[in-house]
PyMOL Python script that loads the backbone (N, CA, C, O; Angstrom):
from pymol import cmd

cmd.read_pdbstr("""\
ATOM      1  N   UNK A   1      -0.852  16.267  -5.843  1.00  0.00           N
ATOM      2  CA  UNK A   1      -1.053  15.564  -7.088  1.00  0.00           C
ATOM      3  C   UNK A   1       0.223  14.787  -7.423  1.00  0.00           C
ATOM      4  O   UNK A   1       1.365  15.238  -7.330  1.00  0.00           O
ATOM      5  N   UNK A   2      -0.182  13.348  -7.892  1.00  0.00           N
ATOM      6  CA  UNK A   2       0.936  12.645  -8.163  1.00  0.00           C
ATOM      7  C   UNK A   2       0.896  12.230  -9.985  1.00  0.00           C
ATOM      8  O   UNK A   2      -0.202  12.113 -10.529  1.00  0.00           O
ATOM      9  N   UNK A   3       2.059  12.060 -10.702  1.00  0.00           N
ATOM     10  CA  UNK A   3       1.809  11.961 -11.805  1.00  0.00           C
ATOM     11  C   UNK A   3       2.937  10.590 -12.257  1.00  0.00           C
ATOM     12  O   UNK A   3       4.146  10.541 -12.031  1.00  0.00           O
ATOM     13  N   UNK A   4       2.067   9.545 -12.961  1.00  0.00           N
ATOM     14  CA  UNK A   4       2.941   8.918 -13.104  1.00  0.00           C
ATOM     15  C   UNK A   4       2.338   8.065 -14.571  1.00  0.00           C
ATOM     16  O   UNK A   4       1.142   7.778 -14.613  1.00  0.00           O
ATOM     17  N   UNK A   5       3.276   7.693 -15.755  1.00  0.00           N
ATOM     18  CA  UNK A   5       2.510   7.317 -17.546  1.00  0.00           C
ATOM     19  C   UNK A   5       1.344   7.971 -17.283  1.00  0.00           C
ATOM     20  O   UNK A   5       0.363   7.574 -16.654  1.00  0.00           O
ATOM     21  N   UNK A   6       1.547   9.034 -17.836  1.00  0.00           N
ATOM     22  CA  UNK A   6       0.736   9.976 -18.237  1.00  0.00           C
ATOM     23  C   UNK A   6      -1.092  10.115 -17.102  1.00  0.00           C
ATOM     24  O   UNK A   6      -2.224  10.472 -17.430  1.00  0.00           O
ATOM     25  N   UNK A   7      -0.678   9.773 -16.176  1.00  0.00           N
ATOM     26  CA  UNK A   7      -1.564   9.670 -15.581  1.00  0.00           C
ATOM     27  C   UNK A   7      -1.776  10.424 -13.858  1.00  0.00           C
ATOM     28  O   UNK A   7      -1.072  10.024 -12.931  1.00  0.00           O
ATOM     29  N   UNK A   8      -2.873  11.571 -13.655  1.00  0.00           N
ATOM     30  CA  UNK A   8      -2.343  11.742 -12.188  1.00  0.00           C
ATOM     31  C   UNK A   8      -3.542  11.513 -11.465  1.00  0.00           C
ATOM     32  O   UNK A   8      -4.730  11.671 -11.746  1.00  0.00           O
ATOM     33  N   UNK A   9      -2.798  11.007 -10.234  1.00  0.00           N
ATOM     34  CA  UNK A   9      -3.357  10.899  -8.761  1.00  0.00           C
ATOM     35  C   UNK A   9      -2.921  12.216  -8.186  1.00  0.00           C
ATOM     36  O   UNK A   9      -2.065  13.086  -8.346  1.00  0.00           O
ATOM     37  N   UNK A  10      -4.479  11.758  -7.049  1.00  0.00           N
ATOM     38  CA  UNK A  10      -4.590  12.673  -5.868  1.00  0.00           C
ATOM     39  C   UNK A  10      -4.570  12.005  -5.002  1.00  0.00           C
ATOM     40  O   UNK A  10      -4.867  10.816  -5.114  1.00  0.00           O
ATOM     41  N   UNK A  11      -4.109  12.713  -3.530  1.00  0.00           N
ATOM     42  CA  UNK A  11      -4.172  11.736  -2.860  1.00  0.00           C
ATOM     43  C   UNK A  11      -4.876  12.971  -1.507  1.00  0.00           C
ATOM     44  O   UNK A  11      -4.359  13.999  -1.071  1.00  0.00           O
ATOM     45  N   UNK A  12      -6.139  12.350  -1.175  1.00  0.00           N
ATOM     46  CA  UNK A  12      -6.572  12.962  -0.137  1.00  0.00           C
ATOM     47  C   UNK A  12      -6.851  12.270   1.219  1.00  0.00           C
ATOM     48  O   UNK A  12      -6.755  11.074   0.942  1.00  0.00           O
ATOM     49  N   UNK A  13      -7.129  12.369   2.472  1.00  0.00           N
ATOM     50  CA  UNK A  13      -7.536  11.693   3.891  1.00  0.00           C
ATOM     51  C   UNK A  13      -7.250  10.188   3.315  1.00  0.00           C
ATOM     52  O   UNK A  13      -8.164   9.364   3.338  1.00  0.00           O
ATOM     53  N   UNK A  14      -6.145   9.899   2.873  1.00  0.00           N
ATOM     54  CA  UNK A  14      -5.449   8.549   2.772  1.00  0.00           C
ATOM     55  C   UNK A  14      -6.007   8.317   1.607  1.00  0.00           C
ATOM     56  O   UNK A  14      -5.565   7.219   1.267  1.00  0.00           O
ATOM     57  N   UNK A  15      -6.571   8.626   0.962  1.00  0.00           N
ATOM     58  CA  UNK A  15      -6.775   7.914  -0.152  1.00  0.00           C
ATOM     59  C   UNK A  15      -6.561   8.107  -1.774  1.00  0.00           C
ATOM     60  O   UNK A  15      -6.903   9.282  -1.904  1.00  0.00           O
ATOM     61  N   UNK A  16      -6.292   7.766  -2.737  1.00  0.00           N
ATOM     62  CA  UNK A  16      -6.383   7.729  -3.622  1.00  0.00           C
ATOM     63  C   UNK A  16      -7.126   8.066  -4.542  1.00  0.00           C
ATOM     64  O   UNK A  16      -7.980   7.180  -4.563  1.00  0.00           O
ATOM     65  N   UNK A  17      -7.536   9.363  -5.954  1.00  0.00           N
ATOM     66  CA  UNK A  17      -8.356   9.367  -6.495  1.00  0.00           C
ATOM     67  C   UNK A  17      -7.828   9.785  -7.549  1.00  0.00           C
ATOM     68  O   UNK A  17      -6.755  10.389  -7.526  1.00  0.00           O
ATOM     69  N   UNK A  18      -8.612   9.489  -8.855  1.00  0.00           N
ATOM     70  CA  UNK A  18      -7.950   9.640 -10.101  1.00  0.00           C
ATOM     71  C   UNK A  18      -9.044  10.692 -10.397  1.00  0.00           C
ATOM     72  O   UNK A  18     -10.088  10.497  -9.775  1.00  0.00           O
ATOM     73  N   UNK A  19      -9.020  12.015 -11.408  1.00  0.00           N
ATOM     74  CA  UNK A  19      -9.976  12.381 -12.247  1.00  0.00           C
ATOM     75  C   UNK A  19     -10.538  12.350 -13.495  1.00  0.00           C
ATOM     76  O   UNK A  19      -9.804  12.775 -14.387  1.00  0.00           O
ATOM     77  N   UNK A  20     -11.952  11.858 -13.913  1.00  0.00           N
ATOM     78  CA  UNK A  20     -12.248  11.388 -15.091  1.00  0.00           C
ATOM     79  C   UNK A  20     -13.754  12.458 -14.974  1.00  0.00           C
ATOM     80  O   UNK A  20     -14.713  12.633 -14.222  1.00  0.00           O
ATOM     81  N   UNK A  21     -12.959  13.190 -16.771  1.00  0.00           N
ATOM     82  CA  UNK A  21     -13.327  14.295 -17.254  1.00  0.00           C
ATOM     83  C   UNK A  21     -15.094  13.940 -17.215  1.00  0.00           C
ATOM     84  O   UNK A  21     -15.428  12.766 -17.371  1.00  0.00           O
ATOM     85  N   UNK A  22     -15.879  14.719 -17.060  1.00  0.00           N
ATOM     86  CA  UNK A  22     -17.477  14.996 -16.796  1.00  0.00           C
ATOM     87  C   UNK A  22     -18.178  14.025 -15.521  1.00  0.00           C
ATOM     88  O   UNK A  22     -19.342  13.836 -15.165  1.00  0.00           O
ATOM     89  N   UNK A  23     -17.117  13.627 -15.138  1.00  0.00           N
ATOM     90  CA  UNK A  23     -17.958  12.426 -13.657  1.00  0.00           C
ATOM     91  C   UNK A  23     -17.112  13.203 -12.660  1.00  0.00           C
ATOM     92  O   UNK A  23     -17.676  14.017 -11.929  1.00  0.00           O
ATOM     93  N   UNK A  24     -15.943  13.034 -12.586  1.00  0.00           N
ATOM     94  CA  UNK A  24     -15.529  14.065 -11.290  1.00  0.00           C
ATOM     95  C   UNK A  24     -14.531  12.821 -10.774  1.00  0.00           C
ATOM     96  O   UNK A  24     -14.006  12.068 -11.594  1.00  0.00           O
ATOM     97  N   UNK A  25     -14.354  12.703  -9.544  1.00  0.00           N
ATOM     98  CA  UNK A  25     -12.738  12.497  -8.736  1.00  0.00           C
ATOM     99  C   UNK A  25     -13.347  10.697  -8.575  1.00  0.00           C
ATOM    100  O   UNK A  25     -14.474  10.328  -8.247  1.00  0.00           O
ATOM    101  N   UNK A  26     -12.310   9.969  -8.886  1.00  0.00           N
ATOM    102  CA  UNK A  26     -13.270   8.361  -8.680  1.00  0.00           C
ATOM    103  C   UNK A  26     -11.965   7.871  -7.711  1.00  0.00           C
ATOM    104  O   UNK A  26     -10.763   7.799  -7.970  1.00  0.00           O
ATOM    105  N   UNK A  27     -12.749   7.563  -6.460  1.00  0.00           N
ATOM    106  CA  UNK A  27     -11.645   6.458  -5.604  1.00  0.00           C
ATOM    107  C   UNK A  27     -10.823   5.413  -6.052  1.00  0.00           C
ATOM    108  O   UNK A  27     -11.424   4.406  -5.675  1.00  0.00           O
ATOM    109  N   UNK A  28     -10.247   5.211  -6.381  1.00  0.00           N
ATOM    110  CA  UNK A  28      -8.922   4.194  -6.942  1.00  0.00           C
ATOM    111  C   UNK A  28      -8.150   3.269  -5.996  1.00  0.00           C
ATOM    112  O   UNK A  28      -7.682   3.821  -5.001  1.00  0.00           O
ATOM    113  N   UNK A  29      -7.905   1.742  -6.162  1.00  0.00           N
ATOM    114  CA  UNK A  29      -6.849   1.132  -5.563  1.00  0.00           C
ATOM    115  C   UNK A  29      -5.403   2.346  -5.720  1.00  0.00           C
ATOM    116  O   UNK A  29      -5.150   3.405  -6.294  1.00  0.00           O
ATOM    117  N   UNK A  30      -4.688   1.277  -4.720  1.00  0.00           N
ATOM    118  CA  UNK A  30      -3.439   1.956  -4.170  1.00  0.00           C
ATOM    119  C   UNK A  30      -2.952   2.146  -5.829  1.00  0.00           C
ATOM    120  O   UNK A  30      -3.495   1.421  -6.662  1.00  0.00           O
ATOM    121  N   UNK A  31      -1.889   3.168  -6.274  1.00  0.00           N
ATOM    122  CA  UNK A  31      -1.204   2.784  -7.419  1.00  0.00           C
ATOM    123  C   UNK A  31      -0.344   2.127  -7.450  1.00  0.00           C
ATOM    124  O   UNK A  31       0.631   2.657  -6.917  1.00  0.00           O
ATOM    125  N   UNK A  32      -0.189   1.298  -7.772  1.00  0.00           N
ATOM    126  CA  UNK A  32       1.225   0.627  -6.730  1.00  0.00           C
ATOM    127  C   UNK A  32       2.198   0.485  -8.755  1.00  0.00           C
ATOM    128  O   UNK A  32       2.105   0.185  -9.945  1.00  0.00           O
ATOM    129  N   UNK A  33       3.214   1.136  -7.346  1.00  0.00           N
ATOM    130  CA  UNK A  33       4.594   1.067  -8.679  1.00  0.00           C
ATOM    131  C   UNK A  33       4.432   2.809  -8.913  1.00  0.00           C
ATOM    132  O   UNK A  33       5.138   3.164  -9.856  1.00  0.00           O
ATOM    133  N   UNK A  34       3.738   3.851  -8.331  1.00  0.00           N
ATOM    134  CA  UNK A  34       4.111   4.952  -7.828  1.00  0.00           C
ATOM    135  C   UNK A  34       4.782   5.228  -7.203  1.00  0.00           C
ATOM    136  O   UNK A  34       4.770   4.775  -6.058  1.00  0.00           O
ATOM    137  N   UNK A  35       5.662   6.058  -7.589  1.00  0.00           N
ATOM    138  CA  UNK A  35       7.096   6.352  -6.452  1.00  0.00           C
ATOM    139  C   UNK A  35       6.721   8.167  -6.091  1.00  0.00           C
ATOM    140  O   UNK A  35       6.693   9.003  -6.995  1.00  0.00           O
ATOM    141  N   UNK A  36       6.470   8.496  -4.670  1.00  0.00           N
ATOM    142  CA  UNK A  36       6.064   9.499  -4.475  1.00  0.00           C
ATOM    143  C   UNK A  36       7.904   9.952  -3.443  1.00  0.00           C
ATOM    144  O   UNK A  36       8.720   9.242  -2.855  1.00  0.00           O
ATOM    145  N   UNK A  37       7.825  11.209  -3.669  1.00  0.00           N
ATOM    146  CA  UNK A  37       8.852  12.251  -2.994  1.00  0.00           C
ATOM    147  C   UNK A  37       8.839  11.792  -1.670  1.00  0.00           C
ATOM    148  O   UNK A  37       9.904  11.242  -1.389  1.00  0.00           O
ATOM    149  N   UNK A  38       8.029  11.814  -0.755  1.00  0.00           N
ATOM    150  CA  UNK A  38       7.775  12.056   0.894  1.00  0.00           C
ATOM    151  C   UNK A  38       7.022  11.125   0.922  1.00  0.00           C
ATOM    152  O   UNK A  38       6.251  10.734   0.045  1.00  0.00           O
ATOM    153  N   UNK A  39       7.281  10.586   2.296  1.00  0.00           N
ATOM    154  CA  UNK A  39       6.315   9.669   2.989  1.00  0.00           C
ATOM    155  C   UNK A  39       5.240  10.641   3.876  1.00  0.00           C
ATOM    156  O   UNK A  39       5.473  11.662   4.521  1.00  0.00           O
ATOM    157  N   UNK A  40       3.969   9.910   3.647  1.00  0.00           N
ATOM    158  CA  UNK A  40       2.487  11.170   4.658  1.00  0.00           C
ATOM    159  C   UNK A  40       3.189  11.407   5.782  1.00  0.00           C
ATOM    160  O   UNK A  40       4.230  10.762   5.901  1.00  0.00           O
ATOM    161  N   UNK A  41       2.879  12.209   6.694  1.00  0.00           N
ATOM    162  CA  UNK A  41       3.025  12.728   8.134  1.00  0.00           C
ATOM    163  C   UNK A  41       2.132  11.307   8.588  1.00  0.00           C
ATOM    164  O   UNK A  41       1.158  10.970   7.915  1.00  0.00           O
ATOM    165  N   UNK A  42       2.525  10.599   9.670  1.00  0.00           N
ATOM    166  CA  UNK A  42       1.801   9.311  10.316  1.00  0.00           C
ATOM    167  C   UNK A  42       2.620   8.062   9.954  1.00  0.00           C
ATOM    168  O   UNK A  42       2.492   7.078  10.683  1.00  0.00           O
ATOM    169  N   UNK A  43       3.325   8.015   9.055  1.00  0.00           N
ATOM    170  CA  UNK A  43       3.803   6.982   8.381  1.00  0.00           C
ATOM    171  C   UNK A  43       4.524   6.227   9.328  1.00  0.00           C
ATOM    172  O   UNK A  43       5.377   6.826   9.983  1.00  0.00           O
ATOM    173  N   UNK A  44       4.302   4.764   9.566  1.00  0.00           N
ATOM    174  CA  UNK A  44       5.559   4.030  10.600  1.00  0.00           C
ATOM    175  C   UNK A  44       5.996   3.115   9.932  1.00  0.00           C
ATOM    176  O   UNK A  44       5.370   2.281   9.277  1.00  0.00           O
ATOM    177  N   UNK A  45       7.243   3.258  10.095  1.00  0.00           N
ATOM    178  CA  UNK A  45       8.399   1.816   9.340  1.00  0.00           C
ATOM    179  C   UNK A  45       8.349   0.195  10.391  1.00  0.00           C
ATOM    180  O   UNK A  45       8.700   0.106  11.567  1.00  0.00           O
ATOM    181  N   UNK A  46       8.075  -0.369   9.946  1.00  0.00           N
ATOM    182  CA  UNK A  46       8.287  -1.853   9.831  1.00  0.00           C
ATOM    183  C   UNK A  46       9.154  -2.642   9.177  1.00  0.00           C
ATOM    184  O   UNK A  46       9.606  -2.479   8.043  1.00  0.00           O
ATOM    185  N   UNK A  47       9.425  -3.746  10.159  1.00  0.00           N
ATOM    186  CA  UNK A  47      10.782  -4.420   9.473  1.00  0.00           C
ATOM    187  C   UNK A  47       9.290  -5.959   9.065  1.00  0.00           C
ATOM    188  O   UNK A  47       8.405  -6.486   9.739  1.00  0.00           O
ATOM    189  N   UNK A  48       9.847  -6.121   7.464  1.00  0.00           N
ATOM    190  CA  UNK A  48       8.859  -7.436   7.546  1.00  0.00           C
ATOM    191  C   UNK A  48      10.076  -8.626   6.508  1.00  0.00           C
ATOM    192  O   UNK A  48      10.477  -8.467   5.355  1.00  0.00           O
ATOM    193  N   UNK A  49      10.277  -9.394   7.177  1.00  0.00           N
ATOM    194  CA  UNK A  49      11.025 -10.379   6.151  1.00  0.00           C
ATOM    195  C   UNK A  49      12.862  -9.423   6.672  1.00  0.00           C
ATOM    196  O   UNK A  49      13.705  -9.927   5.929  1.00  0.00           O
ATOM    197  N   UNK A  50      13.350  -8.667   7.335  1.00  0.00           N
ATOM    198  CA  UNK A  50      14.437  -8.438   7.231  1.00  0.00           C
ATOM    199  C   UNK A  50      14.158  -7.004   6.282  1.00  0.00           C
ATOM    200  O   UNK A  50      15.297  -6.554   6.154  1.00  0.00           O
ATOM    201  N   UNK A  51      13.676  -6.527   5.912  1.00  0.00           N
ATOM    202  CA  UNK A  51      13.285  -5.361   5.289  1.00  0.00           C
ATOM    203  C   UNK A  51      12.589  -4.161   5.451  1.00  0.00           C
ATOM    204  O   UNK A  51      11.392  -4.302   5.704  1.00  0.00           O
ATOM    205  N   UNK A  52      12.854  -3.443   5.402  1.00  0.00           N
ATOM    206  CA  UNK A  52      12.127  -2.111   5.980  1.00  0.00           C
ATOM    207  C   UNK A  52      10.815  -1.447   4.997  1.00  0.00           C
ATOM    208  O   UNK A  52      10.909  -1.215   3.791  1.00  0.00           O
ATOM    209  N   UNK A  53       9.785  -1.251   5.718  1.00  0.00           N
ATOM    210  CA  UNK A  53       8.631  -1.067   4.984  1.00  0.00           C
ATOM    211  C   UNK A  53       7.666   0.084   5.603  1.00  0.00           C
ATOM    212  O   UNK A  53       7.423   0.091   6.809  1.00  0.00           O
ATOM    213  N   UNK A  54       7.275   0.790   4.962  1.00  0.00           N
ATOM    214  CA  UNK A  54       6.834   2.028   5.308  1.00  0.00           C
ATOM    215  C   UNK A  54       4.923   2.171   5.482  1.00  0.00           C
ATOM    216  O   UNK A  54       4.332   2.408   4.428  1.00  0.00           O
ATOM    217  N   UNK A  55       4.238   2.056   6.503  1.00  0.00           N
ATOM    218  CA  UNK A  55       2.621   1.759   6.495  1.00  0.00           C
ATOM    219  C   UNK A  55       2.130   3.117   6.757  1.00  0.00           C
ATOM    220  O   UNK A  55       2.469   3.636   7.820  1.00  0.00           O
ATOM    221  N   UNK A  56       1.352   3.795   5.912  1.00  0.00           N
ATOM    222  CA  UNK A  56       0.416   4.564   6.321  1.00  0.00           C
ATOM    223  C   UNK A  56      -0.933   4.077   5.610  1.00  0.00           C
ATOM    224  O   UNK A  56      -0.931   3.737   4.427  1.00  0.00           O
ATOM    225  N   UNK A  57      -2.372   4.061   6.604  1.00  0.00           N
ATOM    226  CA  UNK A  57      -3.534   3.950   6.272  1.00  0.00           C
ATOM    227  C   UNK A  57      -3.390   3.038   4.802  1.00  0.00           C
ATOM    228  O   UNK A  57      -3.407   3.616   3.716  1.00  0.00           O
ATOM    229  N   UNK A  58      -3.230   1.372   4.933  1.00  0.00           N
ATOM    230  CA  UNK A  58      -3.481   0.433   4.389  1.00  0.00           C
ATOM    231  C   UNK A  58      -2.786   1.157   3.071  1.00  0.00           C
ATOM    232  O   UNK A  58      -3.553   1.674   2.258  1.00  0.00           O
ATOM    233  N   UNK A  59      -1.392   1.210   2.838  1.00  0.00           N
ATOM    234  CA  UNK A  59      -0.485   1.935   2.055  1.00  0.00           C
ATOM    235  C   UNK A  59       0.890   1.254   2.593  1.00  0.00           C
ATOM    236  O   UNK A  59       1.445   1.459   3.672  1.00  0.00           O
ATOM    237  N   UNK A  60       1.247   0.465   1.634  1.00  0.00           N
ATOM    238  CA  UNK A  60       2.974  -0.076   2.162  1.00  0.00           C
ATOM    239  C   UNK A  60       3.998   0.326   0.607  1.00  0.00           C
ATOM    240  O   UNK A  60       3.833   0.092  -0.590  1.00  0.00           O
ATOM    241  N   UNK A  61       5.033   1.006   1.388  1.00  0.00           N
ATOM    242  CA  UNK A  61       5.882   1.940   0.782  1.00  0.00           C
ATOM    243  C   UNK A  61       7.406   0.980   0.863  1.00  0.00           C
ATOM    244  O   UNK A  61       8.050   0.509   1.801  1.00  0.00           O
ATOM    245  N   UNK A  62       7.524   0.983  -0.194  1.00  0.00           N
ATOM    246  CA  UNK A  62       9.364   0.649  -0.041  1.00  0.00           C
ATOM    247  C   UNK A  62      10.679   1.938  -0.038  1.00  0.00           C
ATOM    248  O   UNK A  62      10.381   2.919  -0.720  1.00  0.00           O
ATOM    249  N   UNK A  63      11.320   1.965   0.286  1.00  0.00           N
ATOM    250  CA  UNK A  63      12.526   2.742  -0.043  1.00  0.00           C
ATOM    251  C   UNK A  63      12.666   2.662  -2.136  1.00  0.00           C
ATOM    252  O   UNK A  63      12.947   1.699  -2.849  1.00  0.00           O
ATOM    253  N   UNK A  64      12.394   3.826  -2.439  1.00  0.00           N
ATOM    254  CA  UNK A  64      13.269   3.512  -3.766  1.00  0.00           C
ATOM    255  C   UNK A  64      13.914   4.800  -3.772  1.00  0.00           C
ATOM    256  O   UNK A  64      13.761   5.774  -3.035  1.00  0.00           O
ATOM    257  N   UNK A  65      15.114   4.478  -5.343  1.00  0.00           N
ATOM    258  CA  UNK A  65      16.201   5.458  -5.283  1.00  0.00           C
ATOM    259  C   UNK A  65      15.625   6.987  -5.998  1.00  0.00           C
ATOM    260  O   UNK A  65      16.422   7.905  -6.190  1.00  0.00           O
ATOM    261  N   UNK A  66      14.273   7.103  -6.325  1.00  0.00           N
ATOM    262  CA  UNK A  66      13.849   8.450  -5.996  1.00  0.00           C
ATOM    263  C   UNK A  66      12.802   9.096  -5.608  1.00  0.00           C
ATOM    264  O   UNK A  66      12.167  10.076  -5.998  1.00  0.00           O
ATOM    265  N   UNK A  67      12.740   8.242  -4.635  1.00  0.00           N
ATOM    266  CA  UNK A  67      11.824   8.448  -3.217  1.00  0.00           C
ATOM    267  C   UNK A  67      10.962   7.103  -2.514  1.00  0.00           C
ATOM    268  O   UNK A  67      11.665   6.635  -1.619  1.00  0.00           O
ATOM    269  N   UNK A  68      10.218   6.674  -2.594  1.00  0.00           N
ATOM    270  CA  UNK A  68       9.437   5.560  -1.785  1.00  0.00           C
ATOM    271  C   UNK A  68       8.402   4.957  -2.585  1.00  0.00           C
ATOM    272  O   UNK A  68       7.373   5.619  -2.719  1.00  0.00           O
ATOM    273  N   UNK A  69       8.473   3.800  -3.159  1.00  0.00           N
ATOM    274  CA  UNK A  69       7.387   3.018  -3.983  1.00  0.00           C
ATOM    275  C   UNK A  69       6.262   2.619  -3.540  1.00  0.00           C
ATOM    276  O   UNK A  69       6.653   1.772  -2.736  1.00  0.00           O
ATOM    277  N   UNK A  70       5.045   2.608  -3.470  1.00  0.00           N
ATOM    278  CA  UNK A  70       3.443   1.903  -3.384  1.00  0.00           C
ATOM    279  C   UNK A  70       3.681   0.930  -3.710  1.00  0.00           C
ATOM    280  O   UNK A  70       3.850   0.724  -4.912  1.00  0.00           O
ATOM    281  N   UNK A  71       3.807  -0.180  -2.687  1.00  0.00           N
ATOM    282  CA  UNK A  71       3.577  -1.740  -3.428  1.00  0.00           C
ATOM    283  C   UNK A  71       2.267  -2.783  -2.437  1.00  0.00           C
ATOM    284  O   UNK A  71       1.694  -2.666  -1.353  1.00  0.00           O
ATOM    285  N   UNK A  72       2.273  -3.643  -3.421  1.00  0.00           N
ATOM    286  CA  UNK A  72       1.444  -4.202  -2.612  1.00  0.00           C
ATOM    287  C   UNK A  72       1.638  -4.515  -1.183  1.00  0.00           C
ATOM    288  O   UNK A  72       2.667  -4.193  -0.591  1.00  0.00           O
ATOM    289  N   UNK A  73       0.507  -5.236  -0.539  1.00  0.00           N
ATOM    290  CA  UNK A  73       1.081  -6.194   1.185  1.00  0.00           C
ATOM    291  C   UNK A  73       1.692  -7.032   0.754  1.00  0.00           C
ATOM    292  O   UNK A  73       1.417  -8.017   0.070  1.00  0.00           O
ATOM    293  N   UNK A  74       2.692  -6.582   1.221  1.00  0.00           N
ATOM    294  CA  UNK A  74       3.621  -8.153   1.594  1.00  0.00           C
ATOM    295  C   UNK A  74       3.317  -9.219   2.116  1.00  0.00           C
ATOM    296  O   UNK A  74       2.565  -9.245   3.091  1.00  0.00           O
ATOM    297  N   UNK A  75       3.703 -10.033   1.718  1.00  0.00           N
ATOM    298  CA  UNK A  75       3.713 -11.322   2.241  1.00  0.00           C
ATOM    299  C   UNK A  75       3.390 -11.038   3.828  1.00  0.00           C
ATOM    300  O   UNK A  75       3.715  -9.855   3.930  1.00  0.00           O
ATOM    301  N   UNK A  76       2.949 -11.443   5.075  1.00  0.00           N
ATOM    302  CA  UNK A  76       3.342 -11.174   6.465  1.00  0.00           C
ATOM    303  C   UNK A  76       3.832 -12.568   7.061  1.00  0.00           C
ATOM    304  O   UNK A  76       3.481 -13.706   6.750  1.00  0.00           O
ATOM    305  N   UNK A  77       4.840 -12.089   8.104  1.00  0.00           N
ATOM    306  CA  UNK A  77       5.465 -13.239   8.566  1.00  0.00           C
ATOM    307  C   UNK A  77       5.087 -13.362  10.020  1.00  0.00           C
ATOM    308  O   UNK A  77       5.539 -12.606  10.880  1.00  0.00           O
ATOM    309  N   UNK A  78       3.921 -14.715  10.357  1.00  0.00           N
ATOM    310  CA  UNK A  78       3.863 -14.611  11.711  1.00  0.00           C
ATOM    311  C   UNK A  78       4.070 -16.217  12.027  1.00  0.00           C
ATOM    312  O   UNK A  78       4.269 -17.132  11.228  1.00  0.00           O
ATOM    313  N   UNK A  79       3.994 -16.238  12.970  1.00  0.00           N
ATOM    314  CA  UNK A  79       4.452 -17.197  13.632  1.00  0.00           C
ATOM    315  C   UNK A  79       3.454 -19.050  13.461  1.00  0.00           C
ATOM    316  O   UNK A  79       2.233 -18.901  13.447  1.00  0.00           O
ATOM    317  N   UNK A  80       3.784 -20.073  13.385  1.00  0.00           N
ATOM    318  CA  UNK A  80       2.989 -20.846  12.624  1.00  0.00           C
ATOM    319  C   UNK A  80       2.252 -21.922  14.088  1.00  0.00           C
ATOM    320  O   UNK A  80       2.594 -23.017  14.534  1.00  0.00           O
ATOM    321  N   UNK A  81       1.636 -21.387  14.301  1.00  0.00           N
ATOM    322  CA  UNK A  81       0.867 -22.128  15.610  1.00  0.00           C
ATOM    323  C   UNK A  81      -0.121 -23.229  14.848  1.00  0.00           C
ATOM    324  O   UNK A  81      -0.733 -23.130  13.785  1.00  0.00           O
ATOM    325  N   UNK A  82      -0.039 -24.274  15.771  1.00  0.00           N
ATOM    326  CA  UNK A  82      -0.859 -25.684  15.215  1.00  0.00           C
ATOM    327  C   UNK A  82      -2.301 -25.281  15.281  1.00  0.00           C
ATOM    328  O   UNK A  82      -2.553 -24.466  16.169  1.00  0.00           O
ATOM    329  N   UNK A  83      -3.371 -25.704  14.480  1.00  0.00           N
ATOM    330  CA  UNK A  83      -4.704 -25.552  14.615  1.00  0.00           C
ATOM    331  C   UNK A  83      -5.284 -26.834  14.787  1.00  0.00           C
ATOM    332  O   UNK A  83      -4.862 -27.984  14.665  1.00  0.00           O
ATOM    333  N   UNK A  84      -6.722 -26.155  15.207  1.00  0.00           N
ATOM    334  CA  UNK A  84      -7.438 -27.369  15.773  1.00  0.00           C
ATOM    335  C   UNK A  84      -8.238 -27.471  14.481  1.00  0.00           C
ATOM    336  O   UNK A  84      -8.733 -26.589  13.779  1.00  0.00           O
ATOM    337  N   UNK A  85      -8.219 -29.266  14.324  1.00  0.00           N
ATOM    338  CA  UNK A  85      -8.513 -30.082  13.151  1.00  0.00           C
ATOM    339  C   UNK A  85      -9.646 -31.074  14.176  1.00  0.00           C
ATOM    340  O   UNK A  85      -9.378 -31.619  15.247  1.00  0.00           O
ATOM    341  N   UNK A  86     -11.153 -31.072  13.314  1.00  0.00           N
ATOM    342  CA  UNK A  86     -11.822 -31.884  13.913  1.00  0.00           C
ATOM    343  C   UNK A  86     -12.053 -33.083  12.736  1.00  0.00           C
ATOM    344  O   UNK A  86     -12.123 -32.928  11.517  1.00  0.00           O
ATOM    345  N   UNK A  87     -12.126 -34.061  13.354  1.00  0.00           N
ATOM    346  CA  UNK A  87     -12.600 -35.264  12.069  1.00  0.00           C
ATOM    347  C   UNK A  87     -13.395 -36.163  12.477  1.00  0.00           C
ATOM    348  O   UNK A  87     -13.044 -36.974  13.334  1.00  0.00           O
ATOM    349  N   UNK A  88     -15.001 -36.166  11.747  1.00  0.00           N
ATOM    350  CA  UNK A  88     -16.147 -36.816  12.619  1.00  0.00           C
ATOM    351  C   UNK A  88     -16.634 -38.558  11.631  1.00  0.00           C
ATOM    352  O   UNK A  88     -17.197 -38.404  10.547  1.00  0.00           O
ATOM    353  N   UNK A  89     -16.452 -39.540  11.958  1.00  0.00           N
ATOM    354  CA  UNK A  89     -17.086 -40.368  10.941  1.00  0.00           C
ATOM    355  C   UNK A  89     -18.109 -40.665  11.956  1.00  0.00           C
ATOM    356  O   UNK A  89     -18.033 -40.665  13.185  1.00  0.00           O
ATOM    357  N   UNK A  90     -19.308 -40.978  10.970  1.00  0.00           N
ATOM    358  CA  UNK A  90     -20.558 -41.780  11.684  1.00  0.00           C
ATOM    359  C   UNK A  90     -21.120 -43.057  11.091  1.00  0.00           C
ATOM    360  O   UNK A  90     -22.054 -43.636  11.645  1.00  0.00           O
TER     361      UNK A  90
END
""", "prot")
cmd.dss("prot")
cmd.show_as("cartoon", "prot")
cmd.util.cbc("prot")
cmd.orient("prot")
């Protein structure tokens, strides 16, 4: 269980769930701007932009100073290959 403004997550088989009293456990986006203790068991670091970034199961983690933040996807940086452009007049 994670608790963060007055609010807690669970986090089970990767995912996210909040509980709301008489319905039961509801799947939730990432929380992002949760800072959890430990990174999951599976977790692999990536460098993206010069920066180190932490991925488990569609979950990107930053380093923070008391423990590892949920933030969104980053930006990704790949490489800018030309595409094919067709242009038909008749």
């Amino acid at each position: 269980m994670f608790r963060s403004k007055n609010t807690q997550y669970y986090f089970s088989n990767g995912y996210f769930y909040h509980h709301v009293r008489n319905v039961g456990y509801i799947w939730i986006e990432n929380p992002y701007g949760l800072v959890i203790d430990l990174l999951p068991q599976g977790t692999v670091m990536m460098m993206i932009g010069g920066r180190p970034y932490y991925y488990f199961n569609n979950i990107y983690f930053v380093a923070h100073p008391f423990g590892f933040e949920i933030v969104k996807l980053p930006v990704r940086y790949y490489e800018v290959r030309p595409s094919i452009h067709f242009s038909v007049n008749f």
